[in-house]
GULOVEX-702852 format. One record per residue: x, y, z of N, C-alpha, C, O, CB in turn. Coordinates in Angstrom, 2 decimals. Last residue first. Glycine has a CB too. Layout:
(pt (X,Y,Z),(X,Y,Z),(X,Y,Z),(X,Y,Z),(X,Y,Z))
...
REM end
This chain:
(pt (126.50,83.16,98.30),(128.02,83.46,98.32),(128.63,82.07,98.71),(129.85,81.94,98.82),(128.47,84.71,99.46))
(pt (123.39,83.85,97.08),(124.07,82.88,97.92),(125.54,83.14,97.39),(125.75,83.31,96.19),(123.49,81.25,97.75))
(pt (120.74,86.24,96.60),(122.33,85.96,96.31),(122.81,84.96,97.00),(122.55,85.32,98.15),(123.26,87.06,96.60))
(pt (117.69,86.32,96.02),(118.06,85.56,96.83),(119.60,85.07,96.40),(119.83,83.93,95.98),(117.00,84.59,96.94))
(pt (115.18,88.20,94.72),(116.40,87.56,94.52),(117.40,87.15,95.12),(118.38,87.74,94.70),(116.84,87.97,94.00))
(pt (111.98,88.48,94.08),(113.03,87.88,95.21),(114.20,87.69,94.42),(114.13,86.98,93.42),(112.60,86.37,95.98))
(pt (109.88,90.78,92.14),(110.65,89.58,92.63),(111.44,89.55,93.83),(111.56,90.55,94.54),(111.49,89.23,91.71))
(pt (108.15,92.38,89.50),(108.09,92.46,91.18),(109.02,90.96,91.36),(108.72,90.04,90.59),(106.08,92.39,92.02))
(pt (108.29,93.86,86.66),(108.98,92.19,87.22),(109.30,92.48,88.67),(110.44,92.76,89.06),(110.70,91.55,86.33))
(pt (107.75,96.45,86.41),(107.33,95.45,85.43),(107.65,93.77,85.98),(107.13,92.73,85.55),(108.18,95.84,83.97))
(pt (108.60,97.65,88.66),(107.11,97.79,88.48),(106.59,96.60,87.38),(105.51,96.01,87.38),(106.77,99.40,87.89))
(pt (110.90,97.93,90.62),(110.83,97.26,89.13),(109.18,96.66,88.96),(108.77,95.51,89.11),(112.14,95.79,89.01))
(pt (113.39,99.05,93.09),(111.73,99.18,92.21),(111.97,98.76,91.21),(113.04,98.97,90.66),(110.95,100.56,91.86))
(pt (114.91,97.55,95.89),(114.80,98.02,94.41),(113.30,98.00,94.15),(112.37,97.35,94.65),(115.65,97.02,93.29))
(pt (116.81,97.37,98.79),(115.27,97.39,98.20),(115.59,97.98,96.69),(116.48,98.80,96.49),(114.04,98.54,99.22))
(pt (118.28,94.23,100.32),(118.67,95.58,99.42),(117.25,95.33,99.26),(116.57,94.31,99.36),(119.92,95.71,97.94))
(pt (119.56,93.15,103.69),(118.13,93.35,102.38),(118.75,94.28,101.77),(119.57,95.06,102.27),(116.34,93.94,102.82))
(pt (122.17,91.48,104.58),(121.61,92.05,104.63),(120.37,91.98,103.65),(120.15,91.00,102.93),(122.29,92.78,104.75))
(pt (123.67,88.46,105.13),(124.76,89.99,104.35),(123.52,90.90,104.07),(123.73,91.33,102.93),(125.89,89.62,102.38))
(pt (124.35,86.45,106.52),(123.36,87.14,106.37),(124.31,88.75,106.08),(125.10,89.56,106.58),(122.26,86.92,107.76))
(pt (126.23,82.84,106.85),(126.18,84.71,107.32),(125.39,85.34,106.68),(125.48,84.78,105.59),(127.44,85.67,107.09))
(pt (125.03,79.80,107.91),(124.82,81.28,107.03),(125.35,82.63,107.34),(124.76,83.40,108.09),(123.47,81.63,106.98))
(pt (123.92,78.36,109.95),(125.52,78.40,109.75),(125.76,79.32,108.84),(126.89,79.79,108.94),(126.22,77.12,109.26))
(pt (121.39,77.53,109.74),(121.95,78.15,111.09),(123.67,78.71,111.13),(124.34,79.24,112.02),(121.75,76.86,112.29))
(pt (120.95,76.40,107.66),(121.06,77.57,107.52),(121.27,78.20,108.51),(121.37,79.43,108.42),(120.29,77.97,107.02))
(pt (122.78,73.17,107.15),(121.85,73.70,108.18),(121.75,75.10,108.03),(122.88,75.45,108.35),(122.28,73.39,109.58))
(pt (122.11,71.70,103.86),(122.84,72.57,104.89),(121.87,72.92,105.82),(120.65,73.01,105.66),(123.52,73.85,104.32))
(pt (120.86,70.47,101.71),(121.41,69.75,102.28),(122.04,69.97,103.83),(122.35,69.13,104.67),(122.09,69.51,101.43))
(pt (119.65,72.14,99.65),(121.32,72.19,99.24),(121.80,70.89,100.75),(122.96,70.48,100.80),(122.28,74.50,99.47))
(pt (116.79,71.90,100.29),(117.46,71.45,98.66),(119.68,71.14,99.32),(120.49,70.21,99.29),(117.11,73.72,96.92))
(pt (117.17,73.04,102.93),(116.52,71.50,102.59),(117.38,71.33,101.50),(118.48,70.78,101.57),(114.74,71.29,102.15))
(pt (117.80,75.70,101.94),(118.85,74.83,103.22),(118.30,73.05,102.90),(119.05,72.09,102.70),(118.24,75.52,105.49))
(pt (115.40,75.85,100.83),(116.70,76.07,99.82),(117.95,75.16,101.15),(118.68,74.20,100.96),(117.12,78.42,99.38))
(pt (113.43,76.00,102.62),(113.45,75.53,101.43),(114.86,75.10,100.67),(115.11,74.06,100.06),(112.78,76.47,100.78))
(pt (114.22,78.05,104.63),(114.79,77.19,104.96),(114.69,75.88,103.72),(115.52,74.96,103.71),(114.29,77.02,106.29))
(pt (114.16,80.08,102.50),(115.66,80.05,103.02),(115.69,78.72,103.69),(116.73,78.07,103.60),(116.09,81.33,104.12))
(pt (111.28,80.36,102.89),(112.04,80.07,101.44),(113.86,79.82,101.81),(114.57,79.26,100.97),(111.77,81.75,100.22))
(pt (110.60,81.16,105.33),(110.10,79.49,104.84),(111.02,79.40,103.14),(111.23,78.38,102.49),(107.69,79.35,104.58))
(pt (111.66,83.64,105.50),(112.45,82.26,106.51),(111.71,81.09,106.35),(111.96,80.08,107.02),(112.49,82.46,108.30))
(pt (110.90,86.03,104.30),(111.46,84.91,103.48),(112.03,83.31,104.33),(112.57,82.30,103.89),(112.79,85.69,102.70))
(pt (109.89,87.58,106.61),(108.97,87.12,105.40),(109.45,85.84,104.65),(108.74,84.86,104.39),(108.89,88.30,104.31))
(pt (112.12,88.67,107.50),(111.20,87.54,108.36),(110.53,86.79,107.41),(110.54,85.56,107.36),(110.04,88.15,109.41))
(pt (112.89,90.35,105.53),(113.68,89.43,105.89),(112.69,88.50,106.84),(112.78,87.30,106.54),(114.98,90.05,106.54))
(pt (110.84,92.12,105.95),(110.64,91.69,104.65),(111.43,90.65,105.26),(110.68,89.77,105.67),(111.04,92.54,103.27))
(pt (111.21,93.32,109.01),(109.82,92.34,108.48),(110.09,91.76,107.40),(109.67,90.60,107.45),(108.46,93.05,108.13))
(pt (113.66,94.43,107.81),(113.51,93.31,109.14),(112.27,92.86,108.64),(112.29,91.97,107.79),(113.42,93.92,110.94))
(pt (112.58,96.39,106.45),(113.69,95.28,106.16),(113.71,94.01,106.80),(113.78,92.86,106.35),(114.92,95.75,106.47))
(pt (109.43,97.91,106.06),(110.49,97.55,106.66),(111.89,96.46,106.48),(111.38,95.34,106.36),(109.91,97.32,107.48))
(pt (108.99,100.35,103.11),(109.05,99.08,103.45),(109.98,98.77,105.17),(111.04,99.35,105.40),(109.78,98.41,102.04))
(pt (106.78,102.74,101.17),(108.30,102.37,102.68),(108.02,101.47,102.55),(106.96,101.22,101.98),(108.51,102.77,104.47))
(pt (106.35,102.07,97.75),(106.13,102.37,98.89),(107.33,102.10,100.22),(108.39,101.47,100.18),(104.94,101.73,99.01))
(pt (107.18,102.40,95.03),(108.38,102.27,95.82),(107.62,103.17,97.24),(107.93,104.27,97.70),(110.00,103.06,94.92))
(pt (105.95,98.94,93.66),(105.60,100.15,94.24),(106.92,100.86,94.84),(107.81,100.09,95.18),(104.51,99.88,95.33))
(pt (107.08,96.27,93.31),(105.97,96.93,91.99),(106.02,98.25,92.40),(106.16,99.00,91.43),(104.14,96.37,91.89))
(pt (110.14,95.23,94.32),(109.03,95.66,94.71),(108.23,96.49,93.70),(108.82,97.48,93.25),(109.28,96.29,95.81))
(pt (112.53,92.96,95.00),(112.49,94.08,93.51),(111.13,94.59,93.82),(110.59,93.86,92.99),(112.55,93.24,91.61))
(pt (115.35,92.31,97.18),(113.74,92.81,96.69),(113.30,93.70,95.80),(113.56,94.90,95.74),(113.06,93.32,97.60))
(pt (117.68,90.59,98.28),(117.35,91.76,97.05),(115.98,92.05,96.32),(115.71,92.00,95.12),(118.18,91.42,95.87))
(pt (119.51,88.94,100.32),(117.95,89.20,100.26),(117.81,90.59,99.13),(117.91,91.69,99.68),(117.27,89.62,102.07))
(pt (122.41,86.98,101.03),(121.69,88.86,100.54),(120.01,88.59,100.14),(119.79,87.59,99.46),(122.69,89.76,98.52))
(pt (124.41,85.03,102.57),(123.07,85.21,101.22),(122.77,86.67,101.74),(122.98,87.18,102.84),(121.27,83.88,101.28))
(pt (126.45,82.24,103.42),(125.98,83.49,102.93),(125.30,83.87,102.21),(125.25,83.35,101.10),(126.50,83.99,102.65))
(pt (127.34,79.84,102.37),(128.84,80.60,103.20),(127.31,81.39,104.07),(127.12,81.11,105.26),(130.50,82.11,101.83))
(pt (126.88,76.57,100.00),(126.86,78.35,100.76),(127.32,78.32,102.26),(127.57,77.39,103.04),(125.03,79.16,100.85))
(pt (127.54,74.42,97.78),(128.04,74.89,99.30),(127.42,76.40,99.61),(128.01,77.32,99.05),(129.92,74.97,99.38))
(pt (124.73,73.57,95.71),(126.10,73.71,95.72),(126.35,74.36,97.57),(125.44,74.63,98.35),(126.59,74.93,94.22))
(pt (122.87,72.07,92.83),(123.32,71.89,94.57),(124.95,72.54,94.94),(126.03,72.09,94.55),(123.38,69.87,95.01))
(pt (121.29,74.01,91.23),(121.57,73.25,91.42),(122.39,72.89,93.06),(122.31,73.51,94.12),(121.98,73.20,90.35))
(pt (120.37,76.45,90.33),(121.96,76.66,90.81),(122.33,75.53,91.45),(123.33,75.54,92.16),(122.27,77.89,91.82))
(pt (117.48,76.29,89.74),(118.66,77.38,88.88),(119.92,77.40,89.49),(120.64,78.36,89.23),(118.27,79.04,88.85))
(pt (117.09,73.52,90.35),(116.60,74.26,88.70),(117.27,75.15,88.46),(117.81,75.26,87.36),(115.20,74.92,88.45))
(pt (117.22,73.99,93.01),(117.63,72.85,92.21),(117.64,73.22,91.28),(118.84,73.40,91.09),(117.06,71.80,92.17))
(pt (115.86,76.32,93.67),(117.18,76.18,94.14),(117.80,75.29,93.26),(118.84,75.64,92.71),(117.28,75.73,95.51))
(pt (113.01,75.76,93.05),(113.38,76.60,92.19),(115.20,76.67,92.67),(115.87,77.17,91.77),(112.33,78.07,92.32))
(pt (112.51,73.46,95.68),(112.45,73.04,93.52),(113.52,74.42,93.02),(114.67,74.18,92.65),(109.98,73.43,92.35))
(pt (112.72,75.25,97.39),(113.33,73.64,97.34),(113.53,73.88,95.86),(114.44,74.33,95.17),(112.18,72.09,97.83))
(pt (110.94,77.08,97.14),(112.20,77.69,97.40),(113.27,76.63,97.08),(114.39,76.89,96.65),(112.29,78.21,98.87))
(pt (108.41,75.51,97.04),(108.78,76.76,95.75),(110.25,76.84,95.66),(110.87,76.73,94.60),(108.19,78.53,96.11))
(pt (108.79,74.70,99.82),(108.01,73.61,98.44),(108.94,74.19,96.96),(109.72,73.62,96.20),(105.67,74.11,98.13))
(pt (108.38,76.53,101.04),(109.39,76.02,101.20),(110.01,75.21,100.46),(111.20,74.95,100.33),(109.33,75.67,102.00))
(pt (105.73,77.34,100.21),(106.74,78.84,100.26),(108.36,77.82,100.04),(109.25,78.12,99.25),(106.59,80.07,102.43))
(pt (103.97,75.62,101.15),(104.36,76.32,99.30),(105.55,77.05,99.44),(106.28,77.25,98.47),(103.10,77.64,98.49))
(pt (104.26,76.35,103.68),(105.14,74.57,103.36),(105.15,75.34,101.51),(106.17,75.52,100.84),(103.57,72.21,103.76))
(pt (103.44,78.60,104.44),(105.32,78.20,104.64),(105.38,77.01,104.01),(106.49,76.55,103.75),(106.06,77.92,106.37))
(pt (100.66,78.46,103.92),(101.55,79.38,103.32),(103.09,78.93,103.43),(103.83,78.98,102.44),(101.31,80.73,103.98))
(pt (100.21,76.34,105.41),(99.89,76.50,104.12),(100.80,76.72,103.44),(101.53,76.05,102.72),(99.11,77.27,103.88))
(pt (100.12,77.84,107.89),(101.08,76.85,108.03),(101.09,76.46,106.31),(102.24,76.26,105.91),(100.61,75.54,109.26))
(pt (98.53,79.94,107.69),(100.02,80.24,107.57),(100.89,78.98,107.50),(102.07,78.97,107.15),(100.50,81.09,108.78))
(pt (95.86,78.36,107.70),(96.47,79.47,106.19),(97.78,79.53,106.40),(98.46,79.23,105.42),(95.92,81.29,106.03))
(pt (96.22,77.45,110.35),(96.63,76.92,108.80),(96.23,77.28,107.85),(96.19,76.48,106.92),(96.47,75.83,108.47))
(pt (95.96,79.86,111.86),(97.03,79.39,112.14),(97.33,78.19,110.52),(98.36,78.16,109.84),(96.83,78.71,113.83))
(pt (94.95,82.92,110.47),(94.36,81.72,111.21),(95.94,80.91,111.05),(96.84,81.27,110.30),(92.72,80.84,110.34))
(pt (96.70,85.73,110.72),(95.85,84.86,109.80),(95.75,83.55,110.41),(96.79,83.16,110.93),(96.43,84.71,108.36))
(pt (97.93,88.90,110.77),(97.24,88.11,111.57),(95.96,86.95,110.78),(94.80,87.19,110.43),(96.64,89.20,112.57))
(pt (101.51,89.95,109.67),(100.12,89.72,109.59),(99.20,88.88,110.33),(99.78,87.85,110.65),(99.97,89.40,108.58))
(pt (103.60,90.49,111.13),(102.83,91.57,111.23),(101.47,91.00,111.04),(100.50,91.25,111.76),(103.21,92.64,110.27))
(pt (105.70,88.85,109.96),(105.28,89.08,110.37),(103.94,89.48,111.91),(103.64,89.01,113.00),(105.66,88.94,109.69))
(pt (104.31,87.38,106.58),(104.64,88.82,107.42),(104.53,88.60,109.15),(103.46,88.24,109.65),(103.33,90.13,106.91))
(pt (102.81,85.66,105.33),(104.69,85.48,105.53),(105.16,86.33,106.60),(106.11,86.12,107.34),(105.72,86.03,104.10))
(pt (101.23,87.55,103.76),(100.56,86.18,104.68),(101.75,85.82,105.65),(101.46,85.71,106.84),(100.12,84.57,103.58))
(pt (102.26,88.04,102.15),(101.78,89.17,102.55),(101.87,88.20,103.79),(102.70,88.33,104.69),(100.42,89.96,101.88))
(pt (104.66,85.94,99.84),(103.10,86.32,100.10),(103.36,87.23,101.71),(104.41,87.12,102.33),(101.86,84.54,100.28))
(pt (107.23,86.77,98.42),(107.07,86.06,99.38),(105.44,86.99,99.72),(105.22,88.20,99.81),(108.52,86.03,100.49))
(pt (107.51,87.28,95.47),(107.82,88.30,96.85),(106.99,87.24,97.31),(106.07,86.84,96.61),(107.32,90.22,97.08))
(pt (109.34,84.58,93.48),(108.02,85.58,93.22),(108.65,85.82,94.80),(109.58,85.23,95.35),(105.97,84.91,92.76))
(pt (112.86,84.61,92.96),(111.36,83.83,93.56),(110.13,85.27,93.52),(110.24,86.50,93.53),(111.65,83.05,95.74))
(pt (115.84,83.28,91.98),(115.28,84.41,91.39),(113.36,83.67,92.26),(112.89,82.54,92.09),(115.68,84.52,89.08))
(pt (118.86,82.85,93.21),(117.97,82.29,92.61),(116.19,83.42,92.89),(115.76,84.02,93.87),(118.13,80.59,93.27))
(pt (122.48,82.86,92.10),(121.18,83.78,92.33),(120.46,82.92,92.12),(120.71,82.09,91.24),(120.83,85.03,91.53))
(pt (126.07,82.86,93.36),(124.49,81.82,92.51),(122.97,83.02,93.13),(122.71,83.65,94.16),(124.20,79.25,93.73))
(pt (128.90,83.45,93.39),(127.39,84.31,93.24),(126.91,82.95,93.17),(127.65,82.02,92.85),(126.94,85.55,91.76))
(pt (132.18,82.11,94.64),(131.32,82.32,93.48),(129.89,82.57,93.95),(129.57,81.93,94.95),(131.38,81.09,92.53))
REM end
């Protein structure tokens, strides 16, 4: 069985690519992990995962890399491994999908 849990795009800051003093980023991953914890509990509650898909809904349909975006989310994945209890070292990784949706930019984060 699906469970989706639905997260604002993982800040810029997440990247990466990006170059930011060392606790802005450390900041940045504990909200990130903080967000990913709570919002796991609230919409799919505690359950077993196998597996997850990364599905990015993006405001722009500028290029994107995949690999960077997927780096981006490894304080919200390990958030959600906290909530559900699991080591995410045990996950199969079923890839990024990119989508445009200018009105509702998001994360959607499939667990199998």
């Amino acid at each position: 069985m699906q469970h989706k849990i639905t997260l604002p795009l993982p800040s810029s800051n997440l990247s990466p690519n990006a170059r930011v003093h060392w606790a802005t980023l450390a900041r940045h991953k504990k909200e990130a992990r903080h967000l990913a914890a709570v919002s796991a509990f609230a919409q799919v509650g505690i359950v077993a995962i196998s597996g997850y898909r990364l599905d990015f809904y993006w405001p722009t349909q500028r290029r994107r890399d995949k690999d960077n975006a997927a780096a981006m989310c490894k304080a919200y994945l390990d958030g959600i491994a906290d909530c559900m209890g699991q080591d995410d070292s045990e996950w199969d990784f079923d890839g990024v999908r990119f989508y445009f949706d200018k009105e509702s930019p998001r994360l959607e984060i499939i667990l199998n």
